[in-house]
FIKOL-302575 format. One line per field, with one value per atom (N, C-alpha, C): residue number from 1; residue in one letter; atom name; x, y, z. Coordinates in Angstrom, 3 decimals. Layout:
REM FIKOL-302575
nr = [NUM;...]
rest = [A;...]
atom = [CA;...]
px = [X;...]
py = [Y;...]
pz = [Z;...]
REM end
This chain:
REM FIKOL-302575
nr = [1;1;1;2;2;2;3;3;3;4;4;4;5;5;5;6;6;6;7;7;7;8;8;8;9;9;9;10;10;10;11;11;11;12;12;12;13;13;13;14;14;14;15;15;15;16;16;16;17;17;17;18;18;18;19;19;19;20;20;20;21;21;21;22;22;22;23;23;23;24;24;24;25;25;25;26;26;26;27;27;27;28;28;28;29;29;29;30;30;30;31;31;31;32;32;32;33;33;33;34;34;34;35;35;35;36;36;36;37;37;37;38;38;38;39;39;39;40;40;40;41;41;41;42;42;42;43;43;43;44;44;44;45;45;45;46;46;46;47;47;47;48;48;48;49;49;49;50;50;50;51;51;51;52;52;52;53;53;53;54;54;54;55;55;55;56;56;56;57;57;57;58;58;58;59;59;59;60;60;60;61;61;61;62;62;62;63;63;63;64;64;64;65;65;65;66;66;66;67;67;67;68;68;68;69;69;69;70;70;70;71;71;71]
rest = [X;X;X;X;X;X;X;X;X;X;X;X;X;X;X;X;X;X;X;X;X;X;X;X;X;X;X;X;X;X;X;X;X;X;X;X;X;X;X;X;X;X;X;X;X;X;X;X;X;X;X;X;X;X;X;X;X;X;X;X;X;X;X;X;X;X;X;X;X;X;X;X;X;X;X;X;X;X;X;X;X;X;X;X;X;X;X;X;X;X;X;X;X;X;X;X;X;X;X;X;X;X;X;X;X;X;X;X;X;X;X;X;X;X;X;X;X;X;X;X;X;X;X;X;X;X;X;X;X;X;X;X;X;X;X;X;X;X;X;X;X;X;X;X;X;X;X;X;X;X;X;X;X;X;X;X;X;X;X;X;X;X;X;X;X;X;X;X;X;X;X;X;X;X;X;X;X;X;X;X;X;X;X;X;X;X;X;X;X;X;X;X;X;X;X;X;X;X;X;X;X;X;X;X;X;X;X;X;X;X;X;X;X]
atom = [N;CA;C;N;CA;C;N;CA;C;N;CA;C;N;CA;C;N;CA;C;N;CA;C;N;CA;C;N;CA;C;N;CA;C;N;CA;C;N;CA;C;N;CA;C;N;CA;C;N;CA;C;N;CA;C;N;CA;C;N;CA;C;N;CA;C;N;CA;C;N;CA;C;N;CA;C;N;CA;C;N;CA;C;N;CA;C;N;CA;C;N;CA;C;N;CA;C;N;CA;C;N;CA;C;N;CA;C;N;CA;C;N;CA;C;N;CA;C;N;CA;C;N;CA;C;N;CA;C;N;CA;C;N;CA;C;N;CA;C;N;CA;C;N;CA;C;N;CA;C;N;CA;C;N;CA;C;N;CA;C;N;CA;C;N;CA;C;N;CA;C;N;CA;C;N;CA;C;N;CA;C;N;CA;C;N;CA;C;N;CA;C;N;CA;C;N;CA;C;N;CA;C;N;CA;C;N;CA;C;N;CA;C;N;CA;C;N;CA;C;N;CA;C;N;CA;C;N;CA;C;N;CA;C;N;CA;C;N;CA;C;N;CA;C;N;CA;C]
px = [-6.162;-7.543;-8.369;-8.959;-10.158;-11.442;-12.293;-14.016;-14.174;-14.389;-14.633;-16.183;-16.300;-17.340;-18.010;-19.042;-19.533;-19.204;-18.930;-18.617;-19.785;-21.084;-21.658;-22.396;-21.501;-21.396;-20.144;-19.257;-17.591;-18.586;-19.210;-19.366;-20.536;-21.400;-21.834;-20.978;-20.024;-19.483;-18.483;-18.021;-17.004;-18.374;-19.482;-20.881;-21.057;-20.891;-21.174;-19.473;-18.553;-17.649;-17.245;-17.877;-18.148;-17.777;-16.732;-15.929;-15.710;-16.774;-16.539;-15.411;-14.855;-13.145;-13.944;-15.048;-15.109;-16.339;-16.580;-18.191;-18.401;-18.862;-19.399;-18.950;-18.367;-17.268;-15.904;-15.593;-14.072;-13.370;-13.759;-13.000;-14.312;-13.452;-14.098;-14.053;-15.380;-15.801;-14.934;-14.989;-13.782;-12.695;-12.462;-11.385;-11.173;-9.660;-9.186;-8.121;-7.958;-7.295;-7.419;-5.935;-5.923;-5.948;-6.535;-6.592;-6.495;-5.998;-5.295;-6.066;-6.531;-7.249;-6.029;-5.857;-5.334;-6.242;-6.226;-6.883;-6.293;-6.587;-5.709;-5.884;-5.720;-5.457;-4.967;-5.560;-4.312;-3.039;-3.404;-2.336;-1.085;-1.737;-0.774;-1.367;-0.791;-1.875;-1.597;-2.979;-3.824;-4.149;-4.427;-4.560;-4.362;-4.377;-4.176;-3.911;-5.159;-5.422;-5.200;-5.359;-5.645;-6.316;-6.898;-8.428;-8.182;-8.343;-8.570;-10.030;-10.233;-12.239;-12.000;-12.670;-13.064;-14.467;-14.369;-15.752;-16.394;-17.503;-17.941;-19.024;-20.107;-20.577;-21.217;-21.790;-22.540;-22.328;-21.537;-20.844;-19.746;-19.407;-18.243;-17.837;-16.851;-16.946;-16.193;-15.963;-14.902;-14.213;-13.002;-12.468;-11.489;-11.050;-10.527;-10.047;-10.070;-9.647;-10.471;-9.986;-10.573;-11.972;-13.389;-14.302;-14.465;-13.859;-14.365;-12.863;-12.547;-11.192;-11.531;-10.399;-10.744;-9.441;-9.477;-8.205;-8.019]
py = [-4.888;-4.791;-5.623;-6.786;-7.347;-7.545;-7.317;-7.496;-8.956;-9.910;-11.363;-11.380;-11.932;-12.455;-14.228;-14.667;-15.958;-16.365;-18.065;-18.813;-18.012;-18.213;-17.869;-16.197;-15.609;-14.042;-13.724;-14.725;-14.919;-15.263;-16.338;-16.750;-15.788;-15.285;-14.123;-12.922;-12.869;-11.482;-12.080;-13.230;-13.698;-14.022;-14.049;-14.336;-13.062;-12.171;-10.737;-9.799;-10.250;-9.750;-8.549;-8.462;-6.696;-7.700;-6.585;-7.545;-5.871;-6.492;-5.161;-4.830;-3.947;-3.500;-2.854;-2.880;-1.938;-2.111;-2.233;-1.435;-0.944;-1.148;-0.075;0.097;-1.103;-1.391;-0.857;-0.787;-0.953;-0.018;1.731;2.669;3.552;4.264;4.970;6.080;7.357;8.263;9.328;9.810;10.947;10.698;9.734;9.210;9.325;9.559;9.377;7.915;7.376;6.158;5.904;5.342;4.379;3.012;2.260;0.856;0.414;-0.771;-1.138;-2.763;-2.595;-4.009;-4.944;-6.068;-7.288;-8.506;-8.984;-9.996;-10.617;-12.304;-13.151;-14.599;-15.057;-16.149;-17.440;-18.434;-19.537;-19.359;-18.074;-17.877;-16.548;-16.053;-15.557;-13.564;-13.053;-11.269;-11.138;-10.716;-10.688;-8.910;-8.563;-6.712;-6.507;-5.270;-4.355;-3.186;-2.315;-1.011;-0.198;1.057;1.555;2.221;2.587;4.014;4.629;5.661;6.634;6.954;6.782;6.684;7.239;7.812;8.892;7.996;8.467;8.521;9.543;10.152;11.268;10.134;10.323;10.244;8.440;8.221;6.950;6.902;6.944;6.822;6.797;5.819;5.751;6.288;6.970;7.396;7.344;7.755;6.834;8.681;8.713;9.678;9.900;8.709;8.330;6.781;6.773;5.296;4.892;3.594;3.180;2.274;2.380;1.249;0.133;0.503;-0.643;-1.168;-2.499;-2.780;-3.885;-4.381;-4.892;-5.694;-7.392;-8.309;-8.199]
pz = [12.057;12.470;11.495;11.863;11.331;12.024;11.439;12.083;11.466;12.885;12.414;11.848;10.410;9.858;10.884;10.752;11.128;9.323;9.418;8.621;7.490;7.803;6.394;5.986;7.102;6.551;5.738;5.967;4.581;3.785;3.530;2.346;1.659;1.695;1.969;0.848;1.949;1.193;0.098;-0.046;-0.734;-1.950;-2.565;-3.039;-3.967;-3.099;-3.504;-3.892;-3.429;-3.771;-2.840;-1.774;-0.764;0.464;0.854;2.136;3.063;4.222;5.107;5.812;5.965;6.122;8.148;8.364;9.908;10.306;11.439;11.910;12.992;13.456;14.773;15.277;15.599;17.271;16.814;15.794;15.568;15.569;15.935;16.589;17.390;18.099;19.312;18.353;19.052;18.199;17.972;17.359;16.715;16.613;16.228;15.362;14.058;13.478;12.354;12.010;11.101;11.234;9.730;9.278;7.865;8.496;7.341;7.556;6.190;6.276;4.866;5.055;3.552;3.073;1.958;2.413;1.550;1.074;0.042;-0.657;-0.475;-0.249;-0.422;-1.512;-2.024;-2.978;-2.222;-1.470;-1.569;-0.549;-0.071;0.919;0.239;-0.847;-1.339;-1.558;-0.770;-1.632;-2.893;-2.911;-4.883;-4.711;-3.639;-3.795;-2.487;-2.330;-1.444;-1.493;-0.608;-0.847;0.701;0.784;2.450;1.857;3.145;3.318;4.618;4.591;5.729;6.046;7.486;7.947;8.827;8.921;9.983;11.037;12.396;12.816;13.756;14.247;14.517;15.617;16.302;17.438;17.426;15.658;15.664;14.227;13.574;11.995;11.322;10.660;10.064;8.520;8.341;7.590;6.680;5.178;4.500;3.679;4.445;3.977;2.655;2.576;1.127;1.186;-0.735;-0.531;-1.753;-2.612;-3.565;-3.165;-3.283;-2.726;-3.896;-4.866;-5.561;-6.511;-6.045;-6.245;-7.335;-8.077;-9.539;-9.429;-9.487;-9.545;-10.627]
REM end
């Protein structure tokens, strides 16, 4: 599962370092689901974490999982 960024919403988050893993669209309501984030380098993974999110009627929610990851 990826949520496509426009060319200068990557650069954007690649700026700020905050790379959105979901949003609105990306599960139907009352759902539970892990989703697993990879970094990449050059073509090569530099991290990788999962999170478990929940969502309820119009919110996503972050049920566990590291938010702030460190290369």
């Amino acid at each position: 599962m990826t949520i496509l960024l426009s060319a200068s919403g990557f650069e954007i988050a690649q700026q700020l370092g905050q790379y959105p893993l979901l949003d609105d669209g990306s599960l139907e309501a009352n759902q539970e689901r892990q989703v697993q984030f990879k970094g990449f380098i050059n073509n090569q993974e530099v991290i990788s974490s999962t999170y478990t999110v929940s969502t309820d009627c119009c919110h996503i929610n972050l049920v566990s999982g590291t938010v702030e990851l460190t290369l």
